[in-house]
VONU-336867 format. One line per 8 residues: number of its first residue (from 1); for each residue x, y, z of C-alpha. Coordinates in pm, whole numbers. Example, Ala and Ser with C-alpha at 12.3 -4.5 7.8 and 13.67 -1.06 7.14 Angstrom:
2
1	1230:-450:780; 1367:-106:714
This chain:
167
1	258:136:1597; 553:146:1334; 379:170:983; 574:36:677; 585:173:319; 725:-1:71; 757:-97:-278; 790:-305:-594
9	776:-370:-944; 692:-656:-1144; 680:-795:-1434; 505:-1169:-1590; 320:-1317:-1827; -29:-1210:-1719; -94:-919:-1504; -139:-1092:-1127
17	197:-1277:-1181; 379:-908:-1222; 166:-836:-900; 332:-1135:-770; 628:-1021:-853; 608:-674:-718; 478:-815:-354; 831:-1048:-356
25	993:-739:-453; 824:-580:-154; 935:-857:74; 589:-952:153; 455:-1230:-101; 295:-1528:128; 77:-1330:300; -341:-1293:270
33	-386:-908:194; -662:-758:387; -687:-377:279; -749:-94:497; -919:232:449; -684:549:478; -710:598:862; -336:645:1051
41	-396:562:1452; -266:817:1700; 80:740:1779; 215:597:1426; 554:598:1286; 553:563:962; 900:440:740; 941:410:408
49	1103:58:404; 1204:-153:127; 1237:-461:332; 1014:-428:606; 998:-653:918; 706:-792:928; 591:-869:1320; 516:-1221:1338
57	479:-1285:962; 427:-1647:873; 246:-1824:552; -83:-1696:462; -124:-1498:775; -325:-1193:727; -158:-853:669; -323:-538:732
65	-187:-275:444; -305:34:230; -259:-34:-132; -160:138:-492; -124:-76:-694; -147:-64:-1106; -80:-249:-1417; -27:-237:-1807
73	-7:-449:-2038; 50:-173:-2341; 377:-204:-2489; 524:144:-2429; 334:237:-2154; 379:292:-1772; 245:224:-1508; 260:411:-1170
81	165:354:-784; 194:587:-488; 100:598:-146; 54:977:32; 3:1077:391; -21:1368:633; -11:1319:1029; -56:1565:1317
89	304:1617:1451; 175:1579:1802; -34:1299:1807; 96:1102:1496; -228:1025:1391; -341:1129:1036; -422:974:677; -303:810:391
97	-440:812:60; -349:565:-266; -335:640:-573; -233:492:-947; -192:640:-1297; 0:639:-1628; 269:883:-1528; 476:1009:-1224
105	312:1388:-1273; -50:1259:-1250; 31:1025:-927; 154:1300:-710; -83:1514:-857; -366:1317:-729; -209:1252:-408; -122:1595:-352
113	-510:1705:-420; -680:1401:-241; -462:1497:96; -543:1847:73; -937:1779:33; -951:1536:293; -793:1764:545; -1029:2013:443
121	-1333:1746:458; -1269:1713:840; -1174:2064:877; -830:1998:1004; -461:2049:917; -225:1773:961; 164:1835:933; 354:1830:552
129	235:1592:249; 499:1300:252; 480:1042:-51; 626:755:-235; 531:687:-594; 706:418:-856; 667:357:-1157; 796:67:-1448
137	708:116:-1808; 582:-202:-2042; 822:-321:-2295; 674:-672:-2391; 504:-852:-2098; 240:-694:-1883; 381:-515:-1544; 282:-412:-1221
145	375:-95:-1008; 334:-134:-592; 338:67:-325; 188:-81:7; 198:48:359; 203:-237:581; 31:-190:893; 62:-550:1093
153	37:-931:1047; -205:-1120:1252; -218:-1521:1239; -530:-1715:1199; -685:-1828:1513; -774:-2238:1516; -1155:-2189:1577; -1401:-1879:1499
161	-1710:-1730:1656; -1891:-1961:1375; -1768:-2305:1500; -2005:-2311:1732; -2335:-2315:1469; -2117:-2567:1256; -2168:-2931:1313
């Protein structure tokens, strides 16, 4: 599985239309967001990506990520967004962990100590700590920060398990 990272910044007249912004920015803004927990499957490549393919990626299909994502709408303040991950050089499989803040320093930081912990929660050691953070500061209107590792699309199927009890 190829795992995407990538990024944007936004910025709008209420916070979810900088989000907005940021996921155009990111090359993926028609999609349904379905969010993940930090698990990387054995056998991932992960690429930090600004314009990502996205496999099979139409309208409002669903898209499988792990998200940072944060906003301000504080003249004069920042906000940052930054995705970190470790993986077993052999097998490829590892974690990812998300994290947002106020500055650059506290991001990594966090990512830094959240990787280290959880390595030390399962009692393993995965290869180096590889991350991505970005940041945009608030001059007038409210802005987000984005950092998103996309995993894969999926489309919606025409009937569900539950058609069958609706009549």
């Amino acid at each position: 599985m190829k795992i995407y990272v990538t990024d944007g910044t936004g910025k709008g007249p209420t916070p979810m239309s900088a989000f907005d912004q940021a996921l155009v920015k990111a090359n993926i803004p028609n999609f349904n967001l379905i969010y993940l927990s930090s698990i990387v499957p054995p056998g991932s490549d992960i690429e930090i990506n600004n314009k990502p393919d996205i496999p099979g990626g139409n309208w409002g299909d669903r898209l499988y990520v792990v998200i940072a994502k944060q906003y301000t709408s504080r003249r004069n303040h920042e906000a940052w967004a930054g995705i970190g991950w470790a993986q077993d050089p052999k097998t490829k499989q590892g974690i990812f962990t998300e994290h947002e803040g106020r500055s650059e320093s506290e991001v990594r930081a966090d990512i830094t100590n959240t990787l280290e912990a959880l390595q030390k929660n399962r009692g393993i050691k995965l290869g180096k700590i590889n991350m991505h953070v970005v940041g945009k500061q608030c001059t007038d209107l409210p802005v987000c920060a984005l950092v998103i590792a996309v995993f894969q699309s999926a489309a919606w199927k025409k009937s569900t398990p539950l058609d069958k009890f609706i009549k």
